[in-house]
Steps between C-alpha positions, in 0.01 A plus 500: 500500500640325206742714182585423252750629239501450096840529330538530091743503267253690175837470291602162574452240204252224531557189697427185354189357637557171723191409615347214726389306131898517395666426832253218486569361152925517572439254847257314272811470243747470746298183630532333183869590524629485834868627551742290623854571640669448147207779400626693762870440436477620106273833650796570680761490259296701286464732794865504585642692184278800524598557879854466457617837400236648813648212697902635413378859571369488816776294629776736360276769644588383843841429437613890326246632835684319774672792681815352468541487112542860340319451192622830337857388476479153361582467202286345295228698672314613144462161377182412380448227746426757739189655295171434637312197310209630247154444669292221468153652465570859560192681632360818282602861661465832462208783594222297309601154744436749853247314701222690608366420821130589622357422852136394543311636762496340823160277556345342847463118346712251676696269282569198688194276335475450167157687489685810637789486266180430171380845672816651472555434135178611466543839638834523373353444131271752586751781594675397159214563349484127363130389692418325188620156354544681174722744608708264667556296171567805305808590773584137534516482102678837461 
């Protein structure tokens, strides 16, 4: 048999929608606009500032770990250098964030065709509850 299992996050804040039409207008754009190695270069640079400080901690964070240096005792051991760098994109938390995670029931379809993997959305959609095309535009736009 074939399960499946549906994770959510009923907290979580929207994600931008990327669809197929988008990812398909930035290669169209990028066509235009090819990058080059200069292109690649400058994105680098740019690139390099921001991971500096993560760069330096990680780094010193094997060097004060190393069993033969006794962090505690050195002297400058407080300095700032040694404070974790702020995070990039940090990622919402907290009881409202838990992901809930539901399992399907187990179904007899085989999925190694793609008409046996259409069934299986099928009868997955039906457990959910979403067996018509409206319903699945209402989740998909909720």
């Amino acid at each position: 048999g074939t399960a499946a299992t549906v994770f959510l996050q009923p907290g979580a804040p929207p994600i931008k929608p990327l669809c197929n039409c988008t990812l398909q207008e930035y290669r169209a754009a990028g066509r235009k606009v090819p990058l080059t190695v200069q292109g690649i270069l400058l994105l680098e640079q740019v690139a390099a500032s921001s991971r500096h400080s993560r760069d330096l901690y990680h780094v010193l964070q094997w060097l004060i770990t190393s069993p033969k240096f006794s962090f505690e005792t050195y002297q400058h051991c407080n300095d700032s250098v040694f404070n974790p760098p702020a995070p990039v994109q940090r990622l919402p938390s907290g009881q409202q964030y838990i992901t809930k995670q539901y399992m399907l029931g187990t179904v007899h379809i085989e999925e190694a065709s793609y008409k046996g993997n259409e069934m299986l959305l099928g009868e997955w959609f039906s457990q959910l509850q979403l067996d018509s095309v409206d319903k699945q535009k209402k989740t998909g736009l909720e």
